[in-house]
C-alpha positions in Angstrom: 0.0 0.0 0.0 1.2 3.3 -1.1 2.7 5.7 2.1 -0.6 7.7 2.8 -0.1 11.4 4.5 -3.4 12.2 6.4 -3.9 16.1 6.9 -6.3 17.4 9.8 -7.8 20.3 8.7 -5.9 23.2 10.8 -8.9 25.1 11.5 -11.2 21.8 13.1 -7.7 20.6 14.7 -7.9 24.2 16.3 -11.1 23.9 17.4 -11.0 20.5 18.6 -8.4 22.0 21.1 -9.9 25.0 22.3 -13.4 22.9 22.8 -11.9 19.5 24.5 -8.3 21.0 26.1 -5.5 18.4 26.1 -7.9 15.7 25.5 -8.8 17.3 22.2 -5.3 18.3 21.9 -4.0 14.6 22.3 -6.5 13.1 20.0 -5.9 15.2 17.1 -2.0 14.2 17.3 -3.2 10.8 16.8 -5.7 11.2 14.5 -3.3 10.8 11.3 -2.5 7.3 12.9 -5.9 6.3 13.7 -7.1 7.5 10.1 -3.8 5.5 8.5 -4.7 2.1 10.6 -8.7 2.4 9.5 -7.6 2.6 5.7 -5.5 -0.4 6.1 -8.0 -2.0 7.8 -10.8 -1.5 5.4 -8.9 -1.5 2.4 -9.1 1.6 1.1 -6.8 4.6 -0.5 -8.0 8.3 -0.2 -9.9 10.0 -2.7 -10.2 13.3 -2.6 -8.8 16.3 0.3 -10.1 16.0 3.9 -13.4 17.5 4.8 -14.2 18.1 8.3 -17.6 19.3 10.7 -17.9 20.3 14.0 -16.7 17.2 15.8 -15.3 15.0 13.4 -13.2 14.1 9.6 -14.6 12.7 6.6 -12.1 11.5 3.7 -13.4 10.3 0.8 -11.9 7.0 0.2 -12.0 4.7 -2.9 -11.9 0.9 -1.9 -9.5 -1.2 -3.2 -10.8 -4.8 -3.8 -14.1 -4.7 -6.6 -17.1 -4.1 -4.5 -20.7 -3.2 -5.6 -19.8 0.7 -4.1 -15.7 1.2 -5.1 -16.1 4.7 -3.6 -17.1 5.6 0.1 -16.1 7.8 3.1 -14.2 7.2 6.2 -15.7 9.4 9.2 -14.1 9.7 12.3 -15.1 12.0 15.3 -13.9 13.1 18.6 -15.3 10.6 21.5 -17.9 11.8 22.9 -21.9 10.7 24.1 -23.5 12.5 21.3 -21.8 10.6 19.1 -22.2 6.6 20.4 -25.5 5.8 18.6 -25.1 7.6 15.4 -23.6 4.1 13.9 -26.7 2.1 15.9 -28.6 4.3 13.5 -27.5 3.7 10.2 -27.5 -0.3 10.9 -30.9 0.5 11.7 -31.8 2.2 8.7 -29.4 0.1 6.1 -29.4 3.0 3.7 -33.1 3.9 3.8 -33.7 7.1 3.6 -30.0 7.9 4.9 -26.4 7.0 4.3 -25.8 3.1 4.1 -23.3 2.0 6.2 -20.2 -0.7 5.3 -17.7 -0.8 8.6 -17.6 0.3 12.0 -14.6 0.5 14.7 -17.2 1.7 17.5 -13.8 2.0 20.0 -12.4 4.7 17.7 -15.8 6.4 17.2 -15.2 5.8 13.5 -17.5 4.4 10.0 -17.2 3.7 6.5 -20.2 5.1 5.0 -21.4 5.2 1.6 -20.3 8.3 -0.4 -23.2 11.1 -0.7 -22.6 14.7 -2.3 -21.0 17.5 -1.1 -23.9 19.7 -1.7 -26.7 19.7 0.9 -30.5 20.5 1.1 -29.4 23.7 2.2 -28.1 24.6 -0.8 -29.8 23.2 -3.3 -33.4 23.8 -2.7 -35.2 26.2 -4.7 -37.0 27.8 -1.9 -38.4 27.0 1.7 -41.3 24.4 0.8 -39.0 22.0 -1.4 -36.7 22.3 1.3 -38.9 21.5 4.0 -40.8 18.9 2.0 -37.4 17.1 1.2 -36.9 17.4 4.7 -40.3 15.7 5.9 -40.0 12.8 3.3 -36.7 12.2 4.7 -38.2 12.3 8.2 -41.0 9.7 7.3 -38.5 7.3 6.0 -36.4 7.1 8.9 -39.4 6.7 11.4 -39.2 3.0 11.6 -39.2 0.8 15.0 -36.1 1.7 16.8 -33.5 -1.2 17.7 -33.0 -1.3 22.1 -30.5 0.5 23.5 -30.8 3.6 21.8 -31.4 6.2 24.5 -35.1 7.1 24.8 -36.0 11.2 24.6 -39.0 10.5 27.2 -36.0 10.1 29.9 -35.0 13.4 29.1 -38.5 15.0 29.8 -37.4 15.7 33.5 -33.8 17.5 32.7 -35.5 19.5 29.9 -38.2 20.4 32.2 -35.8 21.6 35.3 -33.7 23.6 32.8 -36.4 25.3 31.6 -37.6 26.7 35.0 -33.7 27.0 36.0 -33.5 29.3 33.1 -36.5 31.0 33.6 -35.2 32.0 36.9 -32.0 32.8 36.5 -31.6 34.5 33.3 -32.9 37.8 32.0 -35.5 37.2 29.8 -38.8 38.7 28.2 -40.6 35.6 28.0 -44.8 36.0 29.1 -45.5 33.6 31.5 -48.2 31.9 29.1 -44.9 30.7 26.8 -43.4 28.9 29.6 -46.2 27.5 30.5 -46.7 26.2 27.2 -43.5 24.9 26.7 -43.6 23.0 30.0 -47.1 21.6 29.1 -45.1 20.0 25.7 -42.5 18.0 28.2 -44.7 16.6 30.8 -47.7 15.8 28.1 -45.7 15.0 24.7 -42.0 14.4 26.3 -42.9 12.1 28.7 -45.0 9.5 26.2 -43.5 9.2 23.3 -43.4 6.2 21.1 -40.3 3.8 20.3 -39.6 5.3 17.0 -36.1 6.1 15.5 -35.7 9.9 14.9 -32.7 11.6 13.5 -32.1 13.6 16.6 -30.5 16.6 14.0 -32.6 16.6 11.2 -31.6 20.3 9.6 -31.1 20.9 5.6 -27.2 20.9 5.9 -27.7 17.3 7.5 -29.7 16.3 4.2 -27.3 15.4 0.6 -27.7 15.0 -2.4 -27.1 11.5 -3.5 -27.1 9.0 -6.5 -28.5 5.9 -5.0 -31.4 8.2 -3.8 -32.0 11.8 -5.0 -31.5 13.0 -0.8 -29.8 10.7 2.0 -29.5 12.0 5.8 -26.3 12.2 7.2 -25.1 13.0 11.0 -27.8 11.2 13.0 -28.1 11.4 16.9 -29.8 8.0 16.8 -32.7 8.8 19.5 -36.2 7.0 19.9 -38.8 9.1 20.3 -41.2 11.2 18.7 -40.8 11.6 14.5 -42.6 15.6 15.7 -39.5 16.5 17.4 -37.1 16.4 14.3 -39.9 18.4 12.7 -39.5 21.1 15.3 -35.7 20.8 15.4 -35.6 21.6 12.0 -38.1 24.6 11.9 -36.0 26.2 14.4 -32.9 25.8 12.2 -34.8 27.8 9.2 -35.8 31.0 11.7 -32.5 32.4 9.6 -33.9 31.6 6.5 -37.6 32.5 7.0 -36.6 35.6 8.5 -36.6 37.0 5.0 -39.6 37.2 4.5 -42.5 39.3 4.4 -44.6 38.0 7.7 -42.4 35.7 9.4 -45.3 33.9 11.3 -47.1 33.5 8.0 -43.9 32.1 6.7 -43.2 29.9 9.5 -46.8 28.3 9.7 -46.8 27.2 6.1 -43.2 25.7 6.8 -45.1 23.7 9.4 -47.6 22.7 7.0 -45.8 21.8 4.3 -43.6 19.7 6.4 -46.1 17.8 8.6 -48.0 16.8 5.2 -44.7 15.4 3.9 -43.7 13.8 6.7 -47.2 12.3 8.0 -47.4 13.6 11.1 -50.1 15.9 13.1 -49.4 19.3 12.4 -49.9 20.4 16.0 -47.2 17.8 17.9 -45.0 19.5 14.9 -46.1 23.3 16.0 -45.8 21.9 19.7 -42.3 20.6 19.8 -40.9 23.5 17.7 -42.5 25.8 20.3 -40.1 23.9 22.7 -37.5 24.0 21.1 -37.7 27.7 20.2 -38.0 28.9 24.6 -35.6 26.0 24.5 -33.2 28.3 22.2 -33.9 31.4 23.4 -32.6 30.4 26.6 -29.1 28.4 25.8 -28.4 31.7 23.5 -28.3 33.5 27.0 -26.6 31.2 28.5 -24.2 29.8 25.8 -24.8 32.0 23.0 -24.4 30.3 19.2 -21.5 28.8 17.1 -22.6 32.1 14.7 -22.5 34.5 17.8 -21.0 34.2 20.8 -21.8 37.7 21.7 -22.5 41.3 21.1 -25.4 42.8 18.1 -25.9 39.4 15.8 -26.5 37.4 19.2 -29.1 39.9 20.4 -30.4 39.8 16.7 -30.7 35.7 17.1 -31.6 36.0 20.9 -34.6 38.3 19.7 -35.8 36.1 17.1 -36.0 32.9 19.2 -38.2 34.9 21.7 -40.3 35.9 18.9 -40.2 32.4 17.3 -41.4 31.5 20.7 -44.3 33.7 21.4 -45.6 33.7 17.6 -45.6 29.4 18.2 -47.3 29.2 21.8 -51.0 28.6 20.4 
């Protein structure tokens, strides 16, 4: 096998660092290795320069003995909990609706996945309803029985619930009363009974490809059981920056809801009710943590500003 030089991206190896300390630090001085030993393992050769996300690398990899998929990508990501069940998820799904697949090394939190695009639903939809109809028929096919051991959102329903009046106390906030009271209502009468399903857990358009096998395969999955509504309202809060455009936002925002709930099967109002939650649920981490856009200062406020509006405008 041909001597293969593995480049970490400077600015995710920088990252890395700054998020997880010498852990992070230590990890991404052995990442060439681990990435070298994985190839080796699985037989492949790169393909293509090193792409990277938040917590993790992806090289594009051809494989070297004649398979019925030559090409392929080797992801690896930093070790950490939100990352254990995203391969428990594609075994689960064996390349419906998302990426199939091929290896795993669960130890070095790494896959051999089939090779999508590099151009995602958020950039290649024409406007907000193909996007979020895309986005719902994606959602219905991944709704299937989930396997056991995946954890179960309804455990969460308690944490969310104590955060949410934590941050209501603690933080400066314009929130009416009637929105938190809302948003607690979702928890204890949604969060708390919700069905064995698998749900993407991150279901956004950048988290959506373009593909060949299918025209759209998901990509970056939590792997969570739970309720098929909560991707929907995960991903309307992640188009507040794209529906903000618009001429009447709540107008805007409602027919995203519809639009997506008819796509995906699902009752419109567990959609409308989990995006409410996840909207006070956003308003209050950008206090508290602020965004990977804005840590601080006038485009936080901006953001901040919107989730409270998102908020109020989704509390029926």
């Amino acid at each position: 096998m041909p001597k293969v030089v593995v480049l970490v991206p400077e600015a995710f190896a920088q990252s890395t660092v700054e998020r997880e300390g010498e852990r992070g630090a230590q990890w991404i001085a052995e990442l060439p290795g681990t990435v070298k030993e994985l190839l080796e393992l699985w037989e492949c050769v790169p393909d293509g320069g090193v792409m990277h996300g938040g917590v993790g690398i992806v090289v594009p990899v051809r494989r070297r003995e004649r398979r019925r998929r030559e090409t392929a990508v080797l992801k690896v990501s930093f070790p950490h909990p939100g990352n254990v069940h995203e391969p428990d998820a594609f075994a689960a799904w064996g390349g419906r609706g998302a990426v199939e697949m091929f290896e795993r090394d669960d130890a070095r939190f790494a896959m051999l996945l089939e090779r999508a695009r590099t151009t995602s639903l958020a950039q290649e939809a024409e406007d907000v309803d193909e996007m979020v109809r895309v986005a719902g028929g994606v959602s219905r096919r991944l709704a299937i029985p989930a396997p056991p051991g995946l954890p179960r959102l309804r455990d969460r329903a308690d944490d969310w619930e104590q955060q949410l009046w934590r941050d209501a106390r603690e933080l400066p906030h314009r929130l009416p009363r009637r929105v938190l009271d809302a948003a607690a209502a979702t928890v204890r009468e949604l969060g708390r009974a919700q069905p064995d399903t698998l749900v993407h857990g991150d279901l956004h358009p950048r988290n959506i490809l373009r593909a060949d096998r299918e025209p759209w395969l998901a990509v970056d999955p939590k792997g969570y059981a739970g309720d098929p509504a909560y991707d929907g309202g995960a991903l309307l809060k992640s188009l507040v920056l794209v529906l903000i455009e618009a001429d009447d936002l709540v107008k805007a925002l409602h027919r995203a809801m519809d639009v997506f709930a008819d796509a995906a099967e699902l009752d419109r109002e567990r959609v409308q009710r989990w995006a409410q939650l996840h909207a006070v649920q956003g308003a209050f981490w950008a206090r508290r943590h602020g965004f990977g856009v804005a840590r601080q200062g006038p485009e936080l406020e901006r953001i901040t500003d919107l989730a409270d509006h998102l908020a109020v405008s989704l509390t029926s």
